[in-house]
C-alpha positions in Angstrom: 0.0 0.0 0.0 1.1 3.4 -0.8 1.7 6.2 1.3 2.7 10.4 0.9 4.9 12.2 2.7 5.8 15.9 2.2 9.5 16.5 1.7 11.2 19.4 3.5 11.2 21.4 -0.1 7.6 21.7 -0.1 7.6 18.5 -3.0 6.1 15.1 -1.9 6.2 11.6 -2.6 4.4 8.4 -2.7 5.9 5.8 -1.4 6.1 2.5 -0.6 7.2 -0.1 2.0 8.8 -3.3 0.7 11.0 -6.2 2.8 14.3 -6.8 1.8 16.8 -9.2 2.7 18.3 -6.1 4.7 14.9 -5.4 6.6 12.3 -3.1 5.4 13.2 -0.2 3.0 10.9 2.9 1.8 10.9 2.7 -2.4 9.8 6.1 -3.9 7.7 5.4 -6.6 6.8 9.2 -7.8 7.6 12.6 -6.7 5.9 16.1 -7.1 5.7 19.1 -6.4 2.1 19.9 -8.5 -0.1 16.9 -8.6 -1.2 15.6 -11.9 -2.7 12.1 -13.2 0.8 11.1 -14.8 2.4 11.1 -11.1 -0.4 9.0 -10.0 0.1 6.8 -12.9 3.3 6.5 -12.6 3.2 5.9 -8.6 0.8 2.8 -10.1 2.7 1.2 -12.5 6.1 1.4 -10.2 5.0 -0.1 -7.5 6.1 -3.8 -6.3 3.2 -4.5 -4.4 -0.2 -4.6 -6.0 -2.3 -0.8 -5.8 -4.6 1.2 -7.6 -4.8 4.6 -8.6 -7.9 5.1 -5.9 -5.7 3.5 -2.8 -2.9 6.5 -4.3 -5.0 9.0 -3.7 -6.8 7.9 -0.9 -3.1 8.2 0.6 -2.8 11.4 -1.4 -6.0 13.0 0.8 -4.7 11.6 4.0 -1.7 13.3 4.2 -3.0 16.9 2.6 -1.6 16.4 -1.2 -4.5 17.0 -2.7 -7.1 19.3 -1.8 -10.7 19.7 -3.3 -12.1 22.5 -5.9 -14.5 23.3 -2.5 -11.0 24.1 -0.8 -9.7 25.6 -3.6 -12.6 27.9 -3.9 -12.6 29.0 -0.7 -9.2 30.1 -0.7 -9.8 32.0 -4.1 -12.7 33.7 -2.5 -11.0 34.6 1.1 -7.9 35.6 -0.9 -10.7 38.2 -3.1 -12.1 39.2 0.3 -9.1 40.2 2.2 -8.7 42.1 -0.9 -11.4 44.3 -0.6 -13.7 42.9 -3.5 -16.4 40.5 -1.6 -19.1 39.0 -3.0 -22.4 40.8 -4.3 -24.8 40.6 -1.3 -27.0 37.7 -3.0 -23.9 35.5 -3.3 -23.2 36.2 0.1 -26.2 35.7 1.4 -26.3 32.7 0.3 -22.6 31.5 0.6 -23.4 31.8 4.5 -26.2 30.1 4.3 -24.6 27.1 3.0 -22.1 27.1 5.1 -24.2 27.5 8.7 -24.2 24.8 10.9 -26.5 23.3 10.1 -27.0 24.5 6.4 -29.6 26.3 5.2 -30.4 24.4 2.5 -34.1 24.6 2.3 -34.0 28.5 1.1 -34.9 29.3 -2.3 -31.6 30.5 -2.4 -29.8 26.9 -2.1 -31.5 25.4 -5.1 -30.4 28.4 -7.5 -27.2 27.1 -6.6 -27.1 24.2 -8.3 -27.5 26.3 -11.2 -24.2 28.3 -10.5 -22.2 25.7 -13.1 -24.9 24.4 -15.2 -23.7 24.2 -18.8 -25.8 26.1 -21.5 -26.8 22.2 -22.9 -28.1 21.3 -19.3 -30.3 24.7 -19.0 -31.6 24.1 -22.1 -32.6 20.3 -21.4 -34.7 21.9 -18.1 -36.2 24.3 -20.3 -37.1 22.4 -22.1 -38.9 20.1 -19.8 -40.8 22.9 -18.3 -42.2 23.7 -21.5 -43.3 20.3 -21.9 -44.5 20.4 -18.4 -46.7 23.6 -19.0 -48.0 21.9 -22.0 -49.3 18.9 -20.5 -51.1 20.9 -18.0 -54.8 21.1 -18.7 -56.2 24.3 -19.7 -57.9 26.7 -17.1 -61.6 27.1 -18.0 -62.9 30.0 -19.8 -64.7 32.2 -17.4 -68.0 32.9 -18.5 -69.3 35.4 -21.0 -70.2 38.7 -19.4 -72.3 41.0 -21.8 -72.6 44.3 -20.7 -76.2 45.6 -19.8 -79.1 45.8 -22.1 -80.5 49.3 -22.0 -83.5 50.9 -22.9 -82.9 54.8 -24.8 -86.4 55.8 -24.5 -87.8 59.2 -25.6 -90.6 59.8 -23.9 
């Protein structure tokens, strides 16, 4: 099984454990200092003992070598912040929400966000449904006729 350990240089490596006739010795199998598929490949196909690109990473999370686009994002928007440029007040409305404990998720607010990163293909697709939607709907009723009154013009 793999494991990640940070060098002093800020790069990492994956690593290994294998016995030797000598004891047990540490094998790197990949080293990096920006993470891309290729190291984890590589890590893969080096290693003596059987692993699998998921165990890599799994190793990769435990020891802080790879962090998430949510992490990510949050440090783009903290760095925009401390820079004087927040978020509009919608946005942060609803960034707080979202991140309360416990979330607010049942706001109107929330499910707009799932929208945030919708592709122009997928917008259309849920137009398009509503459409259908509406059209399936059975028409309202007419409301009734309403003449306006009948009026006698009589000259005396």
């Amino acid at each position: 099984m793999a494991y990640v350990v940070r060098r002093p240089n800020g790069a990492w490596e994956i690593r290994e454990s294998v016995v030797t006739d000598r004891g047990p010795r540490s094998r790197t199998l990949a080293s990096f200092r920006r993470l891309t598929p290729g190291t984890v490949t590589r890590a893969v196909r080096r290693a003596q003992r059987p692993t699998s690109a998921d165990e890599v990473y799994a190793a990769l999370e435990r020891a802080g070598a790879v962090t998430s686009a949510a992490d990510d994002a949050a440090r783009a928007l903290l760095a925009e912040v401390a820079a004087g440029r927040p978020p509009s007040p919608g946005l942060r409305r609803l960034v707080v929400g979202m991140l309360s404990d416990p979330p607010q998720h049942d706001s109107p607010t929330a499910e707009a966000a799932e929208w945030f990163e919708a592709t122009d293909e997928q917008r259309g697709e849920a137009l398009g449904d509503l459409l259908q939607f509406v059209d399936a709907l059975p028409p309202r009723p007419a409301p009734p006729l309403s003449f306006p009154p009948l009026t006698t013009n009589h000259r005396g």
